[in-house]
C-alpha positions as CSV (number, residue, x, y, z in Angstrom):
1,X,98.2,79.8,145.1
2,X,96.4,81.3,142.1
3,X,94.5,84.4,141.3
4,X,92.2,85.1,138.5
5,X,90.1,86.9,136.9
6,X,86.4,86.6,134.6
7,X,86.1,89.5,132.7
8,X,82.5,90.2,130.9
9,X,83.9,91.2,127.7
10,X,87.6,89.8,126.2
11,X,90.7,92.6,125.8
12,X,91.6,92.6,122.6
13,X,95.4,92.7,121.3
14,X,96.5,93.5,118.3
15,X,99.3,95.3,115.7
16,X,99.5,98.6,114.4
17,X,101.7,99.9,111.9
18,X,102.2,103.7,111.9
19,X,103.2,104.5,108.1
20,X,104.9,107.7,106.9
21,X,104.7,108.7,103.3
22,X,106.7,110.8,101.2
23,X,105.5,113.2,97.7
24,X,106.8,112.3,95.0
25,X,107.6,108.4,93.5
26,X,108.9,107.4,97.2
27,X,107.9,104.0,98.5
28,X,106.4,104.4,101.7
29,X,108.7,103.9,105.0
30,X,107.0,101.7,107.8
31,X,107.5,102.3,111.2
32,X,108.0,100.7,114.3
33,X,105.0,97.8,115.0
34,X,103.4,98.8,118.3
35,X,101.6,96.3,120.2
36,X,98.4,97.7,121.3
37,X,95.2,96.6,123.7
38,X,92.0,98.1,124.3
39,X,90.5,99.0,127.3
40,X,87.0,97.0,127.8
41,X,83.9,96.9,130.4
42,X,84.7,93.7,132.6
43,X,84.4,92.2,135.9
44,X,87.7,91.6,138.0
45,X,87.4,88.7,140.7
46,X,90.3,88.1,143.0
47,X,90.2,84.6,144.5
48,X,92.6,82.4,146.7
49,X,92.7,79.2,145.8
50,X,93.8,76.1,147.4
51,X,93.0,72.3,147.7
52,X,91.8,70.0,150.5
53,X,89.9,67.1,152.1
54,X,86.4,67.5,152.8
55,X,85.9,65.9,156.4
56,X,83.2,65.9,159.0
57,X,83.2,68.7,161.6
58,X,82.5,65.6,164.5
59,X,83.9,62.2,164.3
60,X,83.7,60.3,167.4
61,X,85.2,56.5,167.8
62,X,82.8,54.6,169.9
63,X,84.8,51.7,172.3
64,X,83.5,49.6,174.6
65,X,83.4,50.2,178.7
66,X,83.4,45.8,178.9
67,X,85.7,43.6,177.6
68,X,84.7,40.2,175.6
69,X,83.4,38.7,172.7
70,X,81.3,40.5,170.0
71,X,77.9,38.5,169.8
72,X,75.8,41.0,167.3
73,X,76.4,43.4,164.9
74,X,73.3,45.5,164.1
75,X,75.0,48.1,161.9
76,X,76.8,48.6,158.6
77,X,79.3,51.2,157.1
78,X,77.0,54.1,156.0
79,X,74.0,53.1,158.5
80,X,72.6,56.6,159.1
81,X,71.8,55.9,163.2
82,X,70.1,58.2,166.0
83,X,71.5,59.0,169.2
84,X,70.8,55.8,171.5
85,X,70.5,53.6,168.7
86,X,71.7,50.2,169.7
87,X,75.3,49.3,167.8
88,X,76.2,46.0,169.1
89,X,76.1,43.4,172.1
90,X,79.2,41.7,173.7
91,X,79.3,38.6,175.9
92,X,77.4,39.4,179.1
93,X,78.1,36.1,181.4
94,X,81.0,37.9,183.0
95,X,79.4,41.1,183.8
96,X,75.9,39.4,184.7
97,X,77.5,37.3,187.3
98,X,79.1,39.4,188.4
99,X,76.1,41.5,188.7
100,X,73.8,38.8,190.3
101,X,77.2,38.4,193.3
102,X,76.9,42.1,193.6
103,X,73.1,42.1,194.3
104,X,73.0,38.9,196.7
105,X,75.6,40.9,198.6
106,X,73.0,44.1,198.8
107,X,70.7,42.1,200.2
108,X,73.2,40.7,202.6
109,X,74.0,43.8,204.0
110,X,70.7,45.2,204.6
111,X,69.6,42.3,206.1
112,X,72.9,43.1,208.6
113,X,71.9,46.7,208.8
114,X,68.1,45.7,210.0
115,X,69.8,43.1,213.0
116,X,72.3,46.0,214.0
117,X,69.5,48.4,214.3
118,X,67.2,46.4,216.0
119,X,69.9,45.2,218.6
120,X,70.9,49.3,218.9
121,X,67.4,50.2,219.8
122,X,67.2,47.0,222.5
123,X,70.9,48.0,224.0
124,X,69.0,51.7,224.4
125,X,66.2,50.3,226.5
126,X,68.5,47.8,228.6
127,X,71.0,51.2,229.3
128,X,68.0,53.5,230.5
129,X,67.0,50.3,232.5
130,X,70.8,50.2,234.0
131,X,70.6,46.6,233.0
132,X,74.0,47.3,230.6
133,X,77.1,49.0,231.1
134,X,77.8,52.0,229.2
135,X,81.1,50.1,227.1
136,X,78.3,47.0,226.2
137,X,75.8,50.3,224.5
138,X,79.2,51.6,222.8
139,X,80.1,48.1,221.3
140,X,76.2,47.9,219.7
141,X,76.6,51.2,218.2
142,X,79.7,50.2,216.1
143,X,78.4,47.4,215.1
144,X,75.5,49.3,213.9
145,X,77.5,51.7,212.6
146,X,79.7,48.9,210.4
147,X,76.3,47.6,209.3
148,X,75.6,51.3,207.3
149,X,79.2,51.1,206.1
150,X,78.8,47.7,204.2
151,X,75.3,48.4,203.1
152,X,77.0,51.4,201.2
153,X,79.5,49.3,199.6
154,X,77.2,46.7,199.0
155,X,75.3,49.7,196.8
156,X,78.2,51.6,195.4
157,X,79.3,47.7,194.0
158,X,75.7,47.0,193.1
159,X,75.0,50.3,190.8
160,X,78.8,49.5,189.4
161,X,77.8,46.3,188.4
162,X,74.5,47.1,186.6
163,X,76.5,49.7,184.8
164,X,78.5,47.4,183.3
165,X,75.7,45.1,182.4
166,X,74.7,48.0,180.5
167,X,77.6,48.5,178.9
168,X,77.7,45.4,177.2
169,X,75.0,47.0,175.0
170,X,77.1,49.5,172.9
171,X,75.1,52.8,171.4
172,X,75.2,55.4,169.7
173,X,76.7,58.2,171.1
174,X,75.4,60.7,168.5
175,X,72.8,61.2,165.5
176,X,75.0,60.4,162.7
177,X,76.3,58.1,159.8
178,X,78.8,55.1,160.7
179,X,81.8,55.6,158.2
180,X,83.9,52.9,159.5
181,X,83.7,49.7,160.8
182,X,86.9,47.8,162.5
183,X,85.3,44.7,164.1
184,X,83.2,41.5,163.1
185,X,81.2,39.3,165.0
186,X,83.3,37.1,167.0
187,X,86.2,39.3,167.7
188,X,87.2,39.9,171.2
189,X,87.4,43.0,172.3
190,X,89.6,45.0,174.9
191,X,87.9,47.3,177.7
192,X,88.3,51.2,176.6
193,X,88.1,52.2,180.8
194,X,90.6,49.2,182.0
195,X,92.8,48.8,179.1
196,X,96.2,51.0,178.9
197,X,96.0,51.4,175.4
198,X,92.3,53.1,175.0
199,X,90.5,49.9,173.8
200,X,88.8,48.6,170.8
201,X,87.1,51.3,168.7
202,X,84.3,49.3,167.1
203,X,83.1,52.2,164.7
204,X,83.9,55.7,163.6
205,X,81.1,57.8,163.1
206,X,80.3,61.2,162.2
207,X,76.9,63.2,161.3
208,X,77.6,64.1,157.6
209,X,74.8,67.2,157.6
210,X,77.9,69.5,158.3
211,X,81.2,69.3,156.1
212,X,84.3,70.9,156.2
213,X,87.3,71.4,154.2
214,X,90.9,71.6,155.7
215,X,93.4,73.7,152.8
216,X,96.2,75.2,153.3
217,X,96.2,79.1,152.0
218,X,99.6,80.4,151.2
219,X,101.3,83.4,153.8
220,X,100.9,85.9,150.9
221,X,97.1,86.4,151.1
222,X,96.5,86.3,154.8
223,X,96.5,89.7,154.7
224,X,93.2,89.6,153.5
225,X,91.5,86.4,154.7
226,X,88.9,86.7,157.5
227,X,86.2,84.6,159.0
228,X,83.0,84.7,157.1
229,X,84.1,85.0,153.8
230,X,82.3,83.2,151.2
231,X,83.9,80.2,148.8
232,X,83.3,77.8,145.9
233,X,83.8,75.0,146.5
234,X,84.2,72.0,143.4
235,X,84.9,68.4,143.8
236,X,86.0,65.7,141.1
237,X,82.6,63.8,141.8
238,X,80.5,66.7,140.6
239,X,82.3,69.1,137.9
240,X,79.2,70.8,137.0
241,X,78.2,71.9,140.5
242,X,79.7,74.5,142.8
243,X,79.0,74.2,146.6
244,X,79.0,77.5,149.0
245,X,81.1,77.1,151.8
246,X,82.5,79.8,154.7
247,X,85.9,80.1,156.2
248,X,85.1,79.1,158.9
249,X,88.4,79.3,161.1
250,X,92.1,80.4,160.3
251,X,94.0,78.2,162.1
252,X,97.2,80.9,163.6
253,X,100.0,77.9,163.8
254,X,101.6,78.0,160.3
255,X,102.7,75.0,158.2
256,X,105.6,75.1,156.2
257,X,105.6,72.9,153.0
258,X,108.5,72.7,150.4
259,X,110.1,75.6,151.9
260,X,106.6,77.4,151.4
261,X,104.8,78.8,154.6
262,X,101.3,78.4,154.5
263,X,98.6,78.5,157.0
264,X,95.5,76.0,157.4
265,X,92.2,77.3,156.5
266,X,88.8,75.5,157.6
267,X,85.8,76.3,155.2
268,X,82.4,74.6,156.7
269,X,80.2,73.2,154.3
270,X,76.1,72.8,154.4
271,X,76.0,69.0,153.3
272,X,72.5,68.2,153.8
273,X,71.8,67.2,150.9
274,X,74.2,64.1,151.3
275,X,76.1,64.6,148.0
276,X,79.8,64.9,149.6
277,X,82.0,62.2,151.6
278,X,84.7,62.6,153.7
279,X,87.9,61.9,152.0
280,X,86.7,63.9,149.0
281,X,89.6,66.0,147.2
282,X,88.1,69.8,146.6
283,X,89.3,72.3,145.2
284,X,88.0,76.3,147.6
285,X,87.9,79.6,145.8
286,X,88.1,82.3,148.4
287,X,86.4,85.1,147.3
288,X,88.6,87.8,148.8
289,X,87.8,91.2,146.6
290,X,85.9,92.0,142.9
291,X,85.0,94.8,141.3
292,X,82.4,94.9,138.3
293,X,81.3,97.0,135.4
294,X,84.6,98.6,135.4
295,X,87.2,99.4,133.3
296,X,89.7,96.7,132.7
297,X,93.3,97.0,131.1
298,X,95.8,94.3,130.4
299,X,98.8,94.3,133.2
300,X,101.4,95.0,130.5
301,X,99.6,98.1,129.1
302,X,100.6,100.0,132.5
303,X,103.5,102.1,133.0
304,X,104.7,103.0,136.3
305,X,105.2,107.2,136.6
306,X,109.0,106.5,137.5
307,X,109.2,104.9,134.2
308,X,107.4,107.2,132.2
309,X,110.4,108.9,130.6
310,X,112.1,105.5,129.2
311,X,108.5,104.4,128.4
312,X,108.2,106.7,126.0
313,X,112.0,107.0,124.6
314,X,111.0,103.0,124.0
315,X,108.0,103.9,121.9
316,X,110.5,106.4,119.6
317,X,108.7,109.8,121.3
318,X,110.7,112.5,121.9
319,X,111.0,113.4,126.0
320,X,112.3,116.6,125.5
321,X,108.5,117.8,123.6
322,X,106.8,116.2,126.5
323,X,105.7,117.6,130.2
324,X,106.1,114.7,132.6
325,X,106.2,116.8,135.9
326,X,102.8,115.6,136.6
327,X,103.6,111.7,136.6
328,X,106.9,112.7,138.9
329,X,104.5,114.6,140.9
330,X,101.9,111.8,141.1
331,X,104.6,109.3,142.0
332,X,106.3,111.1,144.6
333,X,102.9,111.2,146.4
334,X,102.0,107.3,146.4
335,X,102.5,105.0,148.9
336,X,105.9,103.0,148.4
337,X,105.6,103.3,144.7
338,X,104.3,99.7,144.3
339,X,103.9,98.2,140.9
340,X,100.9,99.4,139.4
341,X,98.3,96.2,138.6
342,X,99.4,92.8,139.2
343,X,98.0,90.9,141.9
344,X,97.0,91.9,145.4
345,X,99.6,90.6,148.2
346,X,102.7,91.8,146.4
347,X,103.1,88.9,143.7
348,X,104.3,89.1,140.6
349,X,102.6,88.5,137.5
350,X,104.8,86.4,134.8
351,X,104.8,89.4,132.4
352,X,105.1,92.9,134.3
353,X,105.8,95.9,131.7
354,X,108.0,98.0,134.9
355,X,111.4,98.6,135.6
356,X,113.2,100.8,137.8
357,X,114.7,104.0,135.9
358,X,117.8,103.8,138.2
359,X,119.0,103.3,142.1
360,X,116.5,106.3,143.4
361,X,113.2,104.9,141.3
362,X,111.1,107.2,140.8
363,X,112.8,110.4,141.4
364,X,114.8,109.8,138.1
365,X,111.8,111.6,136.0
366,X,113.5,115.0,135.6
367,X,112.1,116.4,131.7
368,X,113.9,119.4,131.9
369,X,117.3,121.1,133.0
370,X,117.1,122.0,136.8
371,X,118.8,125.3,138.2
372,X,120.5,125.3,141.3
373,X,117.9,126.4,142.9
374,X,115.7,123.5,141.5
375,X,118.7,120.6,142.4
376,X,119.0,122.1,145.6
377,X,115.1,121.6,146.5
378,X,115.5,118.1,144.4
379,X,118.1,117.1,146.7
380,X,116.3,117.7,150.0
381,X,113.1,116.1,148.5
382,X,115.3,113.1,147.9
383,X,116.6,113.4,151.6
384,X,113.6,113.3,153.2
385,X,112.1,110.3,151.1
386,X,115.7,108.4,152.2
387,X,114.3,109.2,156.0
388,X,110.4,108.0,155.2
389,X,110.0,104.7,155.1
390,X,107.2,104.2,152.6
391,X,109.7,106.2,150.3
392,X,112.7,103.4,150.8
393,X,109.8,100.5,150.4
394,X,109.4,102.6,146.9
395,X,113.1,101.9,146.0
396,X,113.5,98.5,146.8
397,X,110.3,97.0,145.4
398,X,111.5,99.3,142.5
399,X,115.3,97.8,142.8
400,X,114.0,93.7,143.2
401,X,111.9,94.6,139.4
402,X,115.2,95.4,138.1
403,X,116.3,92.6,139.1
404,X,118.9,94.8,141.7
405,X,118.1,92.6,144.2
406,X,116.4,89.1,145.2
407,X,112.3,89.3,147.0
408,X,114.5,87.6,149.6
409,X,116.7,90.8,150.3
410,X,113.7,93.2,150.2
411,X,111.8,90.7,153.0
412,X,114.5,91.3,155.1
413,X,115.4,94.6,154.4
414,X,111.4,95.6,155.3
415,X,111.1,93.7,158.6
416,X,114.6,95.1,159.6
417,X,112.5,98.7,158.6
418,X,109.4,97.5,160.6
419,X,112.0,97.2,164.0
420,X,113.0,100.7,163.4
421,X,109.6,102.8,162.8
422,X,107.3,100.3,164.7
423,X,107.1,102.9,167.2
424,X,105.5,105.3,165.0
425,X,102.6,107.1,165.2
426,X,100.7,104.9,163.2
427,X,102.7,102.2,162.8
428,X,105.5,101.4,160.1
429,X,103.5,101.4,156.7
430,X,100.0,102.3,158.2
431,X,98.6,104.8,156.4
432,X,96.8,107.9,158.9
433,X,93.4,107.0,160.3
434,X,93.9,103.0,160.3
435,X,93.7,101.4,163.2
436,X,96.4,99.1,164.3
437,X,94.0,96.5,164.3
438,X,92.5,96.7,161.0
439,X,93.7,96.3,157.3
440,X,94.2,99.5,155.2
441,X,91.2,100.2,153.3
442,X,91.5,99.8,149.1
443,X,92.7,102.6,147.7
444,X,93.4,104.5,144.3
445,X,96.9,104.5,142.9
446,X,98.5,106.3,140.6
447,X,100.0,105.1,137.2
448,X,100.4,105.9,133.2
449,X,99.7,104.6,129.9
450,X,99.9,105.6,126.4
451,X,96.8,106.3,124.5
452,X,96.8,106.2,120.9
453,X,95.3,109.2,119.4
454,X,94.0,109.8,116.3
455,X,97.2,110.9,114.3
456,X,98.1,107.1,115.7
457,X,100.5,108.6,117.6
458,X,100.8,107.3,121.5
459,X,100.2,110.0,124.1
460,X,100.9,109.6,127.6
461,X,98.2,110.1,130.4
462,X,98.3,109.3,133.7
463,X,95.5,107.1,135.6
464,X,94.2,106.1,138.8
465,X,94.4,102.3,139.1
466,X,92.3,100.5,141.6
467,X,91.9,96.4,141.8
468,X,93.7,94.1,140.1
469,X,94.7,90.4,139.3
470,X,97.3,87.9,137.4
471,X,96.5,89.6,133.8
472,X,94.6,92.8,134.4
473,X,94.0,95.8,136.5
474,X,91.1,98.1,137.1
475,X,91.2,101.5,135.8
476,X,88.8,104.0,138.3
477,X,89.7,107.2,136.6
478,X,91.4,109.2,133.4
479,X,90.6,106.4,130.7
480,X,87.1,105.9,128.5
481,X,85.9,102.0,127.2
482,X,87.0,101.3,124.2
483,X,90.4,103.8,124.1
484,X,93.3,102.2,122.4
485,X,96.6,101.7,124.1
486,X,100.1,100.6,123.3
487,X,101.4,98.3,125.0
488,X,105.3,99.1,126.3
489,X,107.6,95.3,126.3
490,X,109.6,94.8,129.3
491,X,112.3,94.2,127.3
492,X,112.1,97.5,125.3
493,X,111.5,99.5,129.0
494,X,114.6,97.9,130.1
495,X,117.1,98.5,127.2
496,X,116.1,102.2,128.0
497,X,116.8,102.5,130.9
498,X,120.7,103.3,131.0
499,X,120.2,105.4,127.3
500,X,117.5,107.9,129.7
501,X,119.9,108.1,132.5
502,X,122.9,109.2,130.1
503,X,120.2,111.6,128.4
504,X,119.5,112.9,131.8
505,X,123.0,113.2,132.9
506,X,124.4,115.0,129.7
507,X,121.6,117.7,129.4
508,X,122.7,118.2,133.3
509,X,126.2,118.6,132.6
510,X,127.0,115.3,133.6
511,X,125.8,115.5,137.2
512,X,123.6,113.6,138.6
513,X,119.7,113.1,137.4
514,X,118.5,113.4,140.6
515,X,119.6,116.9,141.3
516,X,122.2,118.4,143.0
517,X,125.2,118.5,140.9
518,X,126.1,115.2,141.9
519,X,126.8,116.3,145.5
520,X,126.8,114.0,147.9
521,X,123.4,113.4,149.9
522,X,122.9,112.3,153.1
523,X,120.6,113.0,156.1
């Protein structure tokens, strides 16, 4: 599964050198390199993609009702044939004398019927004249009465029998194209209504007008797959030319391949104009989400607000002139702290510029010494975001980007979660106003970068961040096209991670940088 993005006009990366000079006959001192991107205009497209087999929606074996030897062949693979259209003809000598014994028969027995009735009629007259006993009337009425019986198998054999005649005429069941042929004139065939195995299937045919393509879609982006979405759809047969498909079913039985779980998608196709064939490799672009004309960022220029503090200690500014309370504030407040860009459905992009500032996440942003007071109201804050569950989400999606622990241990720790709160109101993870039955709308989410500002000196500011893909993420408010911004290596957010923590603990008297003193907390 791969996401992607087209974006109208290319983010540009480059190196800036920050330079300090000193009076005098002093060589100039260079500074630290910073890595820096620029925010452009673009268009963000977020596709599934998966391969398949383009197949038709109907294909249809046609057999044989008689047994016996093909005399004709009248059609070819890729014959295109109309319903009724004759296919073949099979040996008819058994079924047409058996046909022509069948009607002598008929005959046979109506001529019986006409005697019995006529004999019925004069037993009647000889009764009313007492001329007959009542058991000799009886005995003419039976036979009469055996005469109707035989005439009706005589019929019901009859009708059988020209049925089968028929049959030996084999047709097209359908309008359509034949795309197989598995007989040849002279082969004998078995009987599809008398034969155990289900007969001979003389030809597979399908109508070709209306394609569709079976992929398999990985579990990841369910979430946001739905009937009637539109796809590309590309073939090796045509690589300059996109076909418009529709997902046209989601199949709910999943498929597990190479320890991958994935569910089978079936995206119809419009192929009247003949140009695809079943058995065809394609290649379907689900086009789940975009957003255009926006503002685009590269994924490595955002900053998670629990991060903000070692963030900034990595790009050599000093935390203690800075006011951060608004990124703790604007963190606290999202919805399980998720990773700010990166792609939709909770994957990971290869290069993701986060990492957890410690075991609590985000609460670990503290700028300033706390009074009592202050660690007291941290502490139950922290509390109470240890007894919501969006808040623990926060802390171990924040823990597995550490590397804490494995995507493995957060699955299970959040369906173990879902057990406990599903009984909500609102359902675990729901936010207020959705419906069970309905996927959370797109929302805003809060994050930071660092602008560069004209003393070419990186500023922090926080953002709203909307959509967002493999390498970028939309910006919907609190940056300008065109603003510079320095880009913060995982590598360099890491390595301060522990120094902010012992920053945080010391100017705290060595308690901990949560609040509290380092008392214990519990519920």
């Amino acid at each position: 599964m791969k996401k992607w993005m087209t974006c109208g006009s290319a983010l540009t990366l480059g190196a800036l050198t920050l330079l300090g000079c000193e009076t005098g006959e002093a060589a100039e001192e260079t500074g630290p390199a910073l890595l820096t991107a620029e925010a452009a205009i673009g268009d963000l497209l977020i596709r599934a993609e998966a391969t398949g087999t383009v197949e038709p929606v109907r294909e249809v074996e046609v057999k044989s009702k008689a047994s016996g030897e093909i005399l004709r062949l009248l059609t070819d693979v890729g014959d295109v044939v109309e319903r009724g259209t004759l296919l073949a003809e099979i040996d008819p000598r058994d079924v047409r004398n058996r046909y022509n014994q069948t009607e002598a028969d008929l005959a046979v027995a109506q001529a019986q019927l006409d005697i019995a009735r006529a004999q019925l009629e004069r037993q009647q007259a000889l009764l009313e004249a007492d001329v007959i006993t009542q058991t000799e009337f009886e005995s003419a009425t039976l036979s009469f009465a055996n005469a109707e019986a035989s005439l009706v198998r005589a019929q019901t054999n009859f009708d059988l029998a020209e049925l089968q005649l028929a049959d030996v005429r084999i047709r097209a069941p359908l309008d359509g194209t034949i795309i197989q042929k598995n007989v040849e004139e002279g082969s004998v065939i078995q009987s599809a209504a008398s034969n155990v195995s289900g007969g001979t299937a003389l030809f597979v045919m399908a109508n070709l007008d209306d394609m569709q393509v079976r992929t398999l879609v990985d579990e990841t982006d369910m979430g946001e797959l739905k009937p009637g979405l539109t796809t590309s759809v590309s073939v090796e047969a045509y690589p300059d030319r996109t076909f418009t498909g529709t997902v046209d079913k989601i199949e709910p039985q999943a498929v597990v391949e190479q320890n991958v779980t994935m569910f089978p998608v079936i995206v119809s196709i419009d192929n009247r104009a003949g140009l695809l064939k079943p058995g065809m490799n394609a290649e379907v672009e689900i086009e789940i989400d975009e957003a255009r004309n926006v503002v685009v960022v590269p994924n490595n220029a955002i900053v998670q607000t629990s991060d903000i503090g070692p963030a900034a200690m990595a790009l050599g500014l000093d935390i203690e002139a800075l006011d951060l309370s608004q990124f703790m504030r604007a963190g606290r407040g999202g919805f399980g702290g998720a990773r700010p860009g990166g792609p939709r459905g909770g994957q990971r992009p290869p290069a993701a510029a986060s990492a957890t500032a410690g075991p609590d996440g985000e609460a670990a942003q503290g700028a300033r010494p706390q009074t009592d007071a202050q660690a007291g109201a941290g502490e139950r804050e922290t509390t109470e975001q240890a007894a919501d569950p969006r808040a623990r989400i926060a802390q171990l999606r924040a823990q597995v980007e550490s590397g804490e622990i494995t995507p493995d241990s957060l699955r299970v720790a959040v369906q173990a979660m879902r057990g406990q709160f599903g009984g909500a109101p609102g359902g675990f993870g729901r936010p207020g106003g959705v419906s069970a039955g309905s996927a959370p709308p797109r929302e805003a989410r809060p994050a930071a970068v660092f602008v560069l500002g004209p003393d070419s000196i990186p500023e922090p500011r926080l953002v709203q961040i909307g959509l967002g893909d493999w390498d970028n993420t939309q910006i919907v408010s609190g940056l300008e096209d065109g603003e510079t911004l320095v880009i913060v290596g995982a590598a360099q957010l890491q390595a301060q991670q522990d120094a902010f923590l012992a920053q945080m603990r010391s100017r705290m008297g060595g308690g901990s940088p949560f609040g509290g003193g380092g008392r214990p907390r519990g519920r």
